[in-house]
N, C-alpha and C positions, 0 to 999 in steps of 0.2 A: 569598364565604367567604374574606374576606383570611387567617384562619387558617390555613386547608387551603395555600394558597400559601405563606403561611411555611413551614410543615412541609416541605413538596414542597422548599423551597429551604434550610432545614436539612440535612435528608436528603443532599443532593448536594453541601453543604458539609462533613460531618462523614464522611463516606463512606473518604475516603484517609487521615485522619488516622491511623488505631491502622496501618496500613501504614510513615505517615512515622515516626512513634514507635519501633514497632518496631527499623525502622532506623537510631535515634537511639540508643535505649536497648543496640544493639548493638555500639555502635563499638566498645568495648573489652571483650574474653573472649569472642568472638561465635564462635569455634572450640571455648573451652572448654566452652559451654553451647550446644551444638548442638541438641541433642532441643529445649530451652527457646525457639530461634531459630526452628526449623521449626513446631513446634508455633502459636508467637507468627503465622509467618505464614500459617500454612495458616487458623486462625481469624480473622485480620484481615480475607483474603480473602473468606473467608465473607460476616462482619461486611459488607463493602462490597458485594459479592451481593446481597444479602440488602438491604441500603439503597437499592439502584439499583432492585429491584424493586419497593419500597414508593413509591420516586419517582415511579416510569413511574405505577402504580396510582393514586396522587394525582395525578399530573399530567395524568390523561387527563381528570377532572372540571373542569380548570381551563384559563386562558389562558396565556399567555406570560409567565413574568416575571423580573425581572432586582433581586436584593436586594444590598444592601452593607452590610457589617458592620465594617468599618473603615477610614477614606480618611485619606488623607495627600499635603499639599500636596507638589509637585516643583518644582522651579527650569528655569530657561530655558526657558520655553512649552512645557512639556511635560506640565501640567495636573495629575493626578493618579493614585497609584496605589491601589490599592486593592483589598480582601479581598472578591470579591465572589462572585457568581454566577449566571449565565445560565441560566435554565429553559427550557428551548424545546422542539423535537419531535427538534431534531438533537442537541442535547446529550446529552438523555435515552436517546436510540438507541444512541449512542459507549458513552453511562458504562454501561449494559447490557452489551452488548458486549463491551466491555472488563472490565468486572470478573467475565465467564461465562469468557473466554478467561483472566484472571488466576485464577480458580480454580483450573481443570484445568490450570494449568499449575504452580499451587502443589502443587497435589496429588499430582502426577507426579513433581515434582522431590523430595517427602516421599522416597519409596520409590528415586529415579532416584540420588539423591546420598548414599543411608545407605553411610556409612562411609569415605568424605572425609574427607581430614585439615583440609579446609578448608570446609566443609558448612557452617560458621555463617556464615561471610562468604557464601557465597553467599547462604542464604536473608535477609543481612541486605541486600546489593546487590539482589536479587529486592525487595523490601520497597519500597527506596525509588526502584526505577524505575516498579512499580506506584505507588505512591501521587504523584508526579509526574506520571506519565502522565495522572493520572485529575483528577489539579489542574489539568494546562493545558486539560484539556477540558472542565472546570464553572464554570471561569473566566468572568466576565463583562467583566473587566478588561484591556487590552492589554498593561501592563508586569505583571502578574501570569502573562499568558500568554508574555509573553518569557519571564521569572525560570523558568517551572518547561518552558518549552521546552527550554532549556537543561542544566536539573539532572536531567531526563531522557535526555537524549546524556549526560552526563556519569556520570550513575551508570549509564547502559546500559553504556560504554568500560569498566567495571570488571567486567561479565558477559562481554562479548567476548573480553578479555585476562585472562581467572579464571585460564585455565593460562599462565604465563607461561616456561614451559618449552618451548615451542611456538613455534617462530618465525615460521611462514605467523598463527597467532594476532597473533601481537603484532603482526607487520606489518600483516595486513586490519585491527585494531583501530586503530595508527596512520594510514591510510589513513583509515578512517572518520574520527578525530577530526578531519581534517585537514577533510576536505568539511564537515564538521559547522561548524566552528569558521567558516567562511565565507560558509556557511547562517546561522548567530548574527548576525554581520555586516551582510549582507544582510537580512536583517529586522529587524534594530534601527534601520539608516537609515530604512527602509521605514514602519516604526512613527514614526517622529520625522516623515518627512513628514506622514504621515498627521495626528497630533497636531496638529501646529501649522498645517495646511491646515484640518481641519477642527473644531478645538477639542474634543475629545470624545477620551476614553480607554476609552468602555463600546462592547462589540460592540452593544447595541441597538439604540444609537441612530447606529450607520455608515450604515444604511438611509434614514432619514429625510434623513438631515445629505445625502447624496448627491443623494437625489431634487429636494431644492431647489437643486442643479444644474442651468442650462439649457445643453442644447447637449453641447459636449463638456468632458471634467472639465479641470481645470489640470494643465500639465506636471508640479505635484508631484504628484498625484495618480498621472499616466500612468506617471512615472518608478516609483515606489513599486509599481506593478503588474507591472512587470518586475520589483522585488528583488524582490515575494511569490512569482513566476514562478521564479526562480532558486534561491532558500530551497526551494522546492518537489520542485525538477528533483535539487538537490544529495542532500535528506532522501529523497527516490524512489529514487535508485541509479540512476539512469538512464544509462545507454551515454553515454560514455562513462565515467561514473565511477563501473560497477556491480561491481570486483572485489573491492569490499570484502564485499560480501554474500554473493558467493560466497565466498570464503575464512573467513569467520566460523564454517563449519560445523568448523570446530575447536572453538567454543567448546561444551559440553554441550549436549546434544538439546534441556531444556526455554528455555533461551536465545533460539536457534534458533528454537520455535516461538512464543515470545513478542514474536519481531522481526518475523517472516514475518506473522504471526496479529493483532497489533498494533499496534507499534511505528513499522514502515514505512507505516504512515498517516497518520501526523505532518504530511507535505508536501500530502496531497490534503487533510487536514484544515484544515489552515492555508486552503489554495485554496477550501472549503465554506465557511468561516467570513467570508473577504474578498467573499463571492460580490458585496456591493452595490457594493465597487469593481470587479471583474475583470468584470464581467457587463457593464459600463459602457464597458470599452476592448476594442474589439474585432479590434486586432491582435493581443492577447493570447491570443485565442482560435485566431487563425493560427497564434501561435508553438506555443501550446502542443497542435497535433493536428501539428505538423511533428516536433516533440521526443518526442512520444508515440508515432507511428507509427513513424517512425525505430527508439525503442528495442525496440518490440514486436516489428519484422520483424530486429533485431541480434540480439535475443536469444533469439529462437524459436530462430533458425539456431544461435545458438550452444548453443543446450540438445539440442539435435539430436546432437552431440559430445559431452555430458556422459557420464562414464565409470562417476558413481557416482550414488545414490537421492537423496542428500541436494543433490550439486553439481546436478545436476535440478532438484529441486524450486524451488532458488535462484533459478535462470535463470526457472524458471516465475516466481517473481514479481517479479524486473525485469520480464517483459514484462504481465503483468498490470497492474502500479504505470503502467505507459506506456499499455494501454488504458484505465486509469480520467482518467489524465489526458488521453490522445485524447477521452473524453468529455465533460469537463470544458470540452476546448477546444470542443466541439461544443455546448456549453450545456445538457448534459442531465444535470443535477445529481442530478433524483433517481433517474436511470439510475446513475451514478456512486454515490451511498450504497448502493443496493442490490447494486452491485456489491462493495463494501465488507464488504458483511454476509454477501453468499455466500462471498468469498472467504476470510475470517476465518474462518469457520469448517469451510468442506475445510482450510486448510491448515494449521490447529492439529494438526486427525486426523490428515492426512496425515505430518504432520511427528513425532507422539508416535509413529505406528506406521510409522515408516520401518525400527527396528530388526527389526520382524517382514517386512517387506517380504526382508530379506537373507535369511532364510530359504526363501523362493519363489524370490529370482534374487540367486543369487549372482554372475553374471556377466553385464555386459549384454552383449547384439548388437544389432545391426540386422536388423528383422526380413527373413525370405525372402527371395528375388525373388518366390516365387509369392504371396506372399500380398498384391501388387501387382492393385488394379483397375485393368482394363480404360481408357483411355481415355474411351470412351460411358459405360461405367457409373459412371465419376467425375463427369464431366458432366450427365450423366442426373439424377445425386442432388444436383447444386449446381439444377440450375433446378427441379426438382422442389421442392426444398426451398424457393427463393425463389418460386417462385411461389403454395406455399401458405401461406407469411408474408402475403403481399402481398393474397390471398384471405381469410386469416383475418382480418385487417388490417379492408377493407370490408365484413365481417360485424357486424365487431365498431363499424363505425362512426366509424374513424380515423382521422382528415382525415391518408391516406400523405404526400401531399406536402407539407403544411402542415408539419409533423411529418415532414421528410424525413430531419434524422439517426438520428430514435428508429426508424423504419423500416428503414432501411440496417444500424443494429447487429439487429434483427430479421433481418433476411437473412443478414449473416454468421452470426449466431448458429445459423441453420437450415440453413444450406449445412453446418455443422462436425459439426453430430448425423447429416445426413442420409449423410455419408460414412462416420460413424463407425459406423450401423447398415448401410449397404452391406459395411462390411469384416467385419461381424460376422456376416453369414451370403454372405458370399462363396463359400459352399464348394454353394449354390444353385444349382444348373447354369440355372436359370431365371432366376431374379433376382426372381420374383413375390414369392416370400413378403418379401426385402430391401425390393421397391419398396413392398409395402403398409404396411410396419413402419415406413418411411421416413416416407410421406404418414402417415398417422396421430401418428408421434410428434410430426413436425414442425408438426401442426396443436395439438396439443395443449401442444406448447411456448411458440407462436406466441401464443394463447391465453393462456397463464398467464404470458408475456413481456408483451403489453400489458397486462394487468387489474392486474399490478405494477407498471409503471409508472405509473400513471392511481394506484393506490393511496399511490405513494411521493409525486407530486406531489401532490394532497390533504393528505397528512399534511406535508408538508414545504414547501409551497408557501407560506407566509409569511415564512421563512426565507431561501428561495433563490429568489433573482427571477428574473423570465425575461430572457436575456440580450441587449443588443445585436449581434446577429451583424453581419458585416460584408457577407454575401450577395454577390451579382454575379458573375462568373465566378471569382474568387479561391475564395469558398467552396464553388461547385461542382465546381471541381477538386481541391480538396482532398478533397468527397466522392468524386469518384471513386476518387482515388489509394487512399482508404482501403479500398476494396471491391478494386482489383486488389491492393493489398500484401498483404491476407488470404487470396485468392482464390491469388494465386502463393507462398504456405507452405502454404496445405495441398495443393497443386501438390506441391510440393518434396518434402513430407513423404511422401505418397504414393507418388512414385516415387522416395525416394531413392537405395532399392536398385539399380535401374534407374542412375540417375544417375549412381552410384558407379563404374560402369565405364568411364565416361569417362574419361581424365587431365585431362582439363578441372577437373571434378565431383572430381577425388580433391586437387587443387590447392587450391581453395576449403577443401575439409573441412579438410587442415591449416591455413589459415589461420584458418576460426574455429573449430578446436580450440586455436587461442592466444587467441583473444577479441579475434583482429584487430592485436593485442600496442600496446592502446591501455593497458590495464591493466601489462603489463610494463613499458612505458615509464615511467609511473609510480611502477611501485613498485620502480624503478631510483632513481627522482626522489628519493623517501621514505627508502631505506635510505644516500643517500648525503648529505643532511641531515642525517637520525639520527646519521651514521658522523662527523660534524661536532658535533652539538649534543651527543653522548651518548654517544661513544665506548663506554663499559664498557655499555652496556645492548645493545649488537649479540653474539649468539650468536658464537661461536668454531667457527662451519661454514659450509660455501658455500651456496650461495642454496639454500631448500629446490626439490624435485624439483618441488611441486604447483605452487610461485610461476614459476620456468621455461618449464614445461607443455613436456615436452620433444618436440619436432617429430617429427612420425611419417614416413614415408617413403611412397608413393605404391606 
């Protein structure tokens, strides 16, 4: 039924347009006709909702397919660009997604932003970062995915810095543009190798064009796997260069959860979409579970020190954005997109009802000493819990070893609930009722962690191939290392309170309550550029307190 595929691939072409429009149509009086701006996107939204669902539903009757609707020659072997778009099982999932998250967060911001002097430029900036967003990811085209890569960072930069009255704003926002703009860079050489190595400008047909590769790819290929690796690392926020994400929570709530909830999947997206190069080189996979791990155990530690709900949640997803791409490097792709789709949508909620969160804890602390377990019984609930992964595992018929990193994230994953239900009836003088609550959920986690995976690859497994690892001792220590750097935060986390009495343990806390002052250093870097390039755009006050992060005392 070539019709029904046309349709499916109209659908997910016309989807962001009354978004882009919107935001066209609002360049000028976009404050005077605010109701008529809000209004314009809360229905666009819909409109695009509402189109991604009719995709999915057609698209599940049909195959893969990739249409173009208008091509244009390019100069210097750079082939063509072109108006297209890629039907697949991973597009489909994204533009869902993304346009359930761009809903509720149009909707929120309806009610979040009434009575704004500036309320129409918002929801017109809102407008056209959704509808970019949603164009580099129906895109079937590489320079189409550059173009609206870009114009996405760029009309995001005008949500970040909305209050320009705000200095920690305008700084995190220049800080981002600055990573951002280097990210552009780095994937435009990337894309040019790509192009002219392997003649083809369509994501389709990267798969194919690769496989008639024998042996190992060409250094333009290998090189270009490292810009996609770096475009990735920069768009993630990754430690070191994650201070921009935290500092943005200046900018309004639904922002915020549009960045967290969305946005910031830009870089793994990129990384899903390249998978037929990156799956192919397999230092890339090294690099990128050393980059991932690294920022996951930076940034736990340093969320650990976070003073407020929102700077929290921040830190929470640099380190999350680092476990997806620790996966990523581990080749377990559709581990990685389902990590994507759970996280997207806690952190939309979590992030729209942070403001009611203030009303439960106004204050944070750390918690007790007493509510500190036991040594045995932290232990007790880590092997417990890996060993009925590893049970459930062989029940269920899952070559463990064969399949040793999807296992390994099994176990972490089991070891984290089974502490979490130990501390929740800790107050057990037994431990029975904790330990059977432990076994039981952990089975039934363990359970519904394989049969999801096994479902993601299915659905996904034409898309994302199975990757070259590099195996041998390299890659088995790298498993390791990933099992104790998890293993020693929730160590950490557990007894920090404990820990804190050391002078040892109260030395550390100040230092990553500065974020290590890799970020300070930085945005020392930034403001004294700025104080160069832009003299009159620097505030007439000293460094803000939150940029600082003024050293606590032991």
């Amino acid at each position: 039924m070539p019709t029904l595929s046309m349709a499916t691939a109209i659908l997910m072409l016309i989807l962001p347009w009354p978004l882009l429009l919107t935001g066209v149509i609002g360049t000028r009086g976009s404050n005077s006709h605010f109701r008529l701006m809000r209004e314009l996107t809360t229905k666009s939204a819909w409109f695009a909702l509402v189109s991604a669902i009719l995709a999915v539903i057609a698209y599940l009757s049909r195959s893969n397919v990739s249409e173009t609707f208008l091509s244009v020659p390019l100069p210097w072997g750079l082939n063509r660009f072109a108006l297209s778009v890629d039907v697949n099982s991973l597009t489909v999932l994204m533009t869902l997604l993304v346009t359930l998250v761009g809903l509720v967060v149009s909707r929120y911001a309806f009610t979040y932003m009434d009575g704004d002097p500036h309320e129409g430029a918002f929801h017109r900036w809102l407008s056209l970062t959704l509808g970019s967003f949603l164009m580099m990811i129906t895109t079937g085209n590489l320079w189409e995915f550059f173009i609206f890569w870009v114009a996405t960072s760029l009309f995001l930069h005008n949500l970040l810095a909305f209050y320009r009255d705000r200095p920690l704003a305008v700084l995190a926002a220049r800080k981002k543009y600055l990573f951002h703009r280097i990210a552009d860079v780095s994937l435009f050489i990337a894309l040019v190798l790509v192009v002219r190595t392997l003649h083809t400008t369509e994501f389709d047909r990267l798969l194919p064009a690769v496989a008639g590769i024998q042996g190992n790819l060409p250094v333009t290929l290998q090189a270009a796997a490292g810009l996609f690796l770096l475009s990735a690392v920069l768009k993630s926020a990754q430690v070191p260069f994650h201070g921009w994400l935290i500092q943005v929570m200046e900018a309004p709530t639904p922002v915020s959860a549009l960045l967290h909830a969305g946005i910031i999947y830009t870089g793994t997206f990129l990384l899903l979409r390249m998978t037929p190069i990156m799956s192919r080189v397999p230092w890339s996979g090294d690099l990128l579970i050393v980059i991932g791990l690294g920022s996951v155990t930076a940034a736990s530690l340093m969320m650990m020190t976070a003073t407020n709900i929102k700077g929290s949640l921040a830190y929470s997803t640099c380190a999350q954005m680092g476990f997806m791409l620790l996966e990523l490097g581990l080749g377990v792709y559709a581990l990685a997109l389902l990590h994507i789709v759970s996280h997207a949508v806690y952190k939309a909620h979590a992030f729209l009802s942070s403001g009611s969160i203030v009303d439960h804890s106004r204050w944070p602390a750390i918690p007790a000493a007493t509510a500190a377990l036991s040594t045995t019984k932290t232990v007790g609930s880590w092997f417990a819990g890996a060993v009925v992964v590893i049970l459930t595992g062989w029940i269920l018929q899952v070559p463990l070893l064969r399949d040793l990193p999807i296992t390994v994230m099994g176990i972490i994953l089991a070891i984290a609930l089974s502490q979490l239900i130990w501390q929740t009836f800790i107050k057990e003088e037994s431990g029975i009722k904790a330990f059977m609550w432990s076994i039981g959920l952990s089975a039934l986690l363990a359970a519904l962690y394989f049969l999801l995976d096994a479902l993601f690859t299915v659905l996904f497994g034409t898309v994302l191939p199975v990757p070259v690892v590099s195996g041998g001792i390299t890659h088995d220590l790298l498993l390791g290392l990933t099992v104790a750097a998890f293993v020693s935060l929730l160590w950490i986390q557990q007894r920090l309170p404990r820990l804190l009495e050391h002078p040892l343990w109260q030395a550390v806390f100040v230092h990553l309550y500065n974020d290590l002052y890799f970020d300070m250093m930085i945005s020392r870097w930034i403001r004294k550029w700025t104080a160069t390039a832009h003299p009159q755009s620097l505030p007439n006050s000293r460094e803000p307190e939150h940029q600082l992060r003024k050293v606590i005392s032991s």
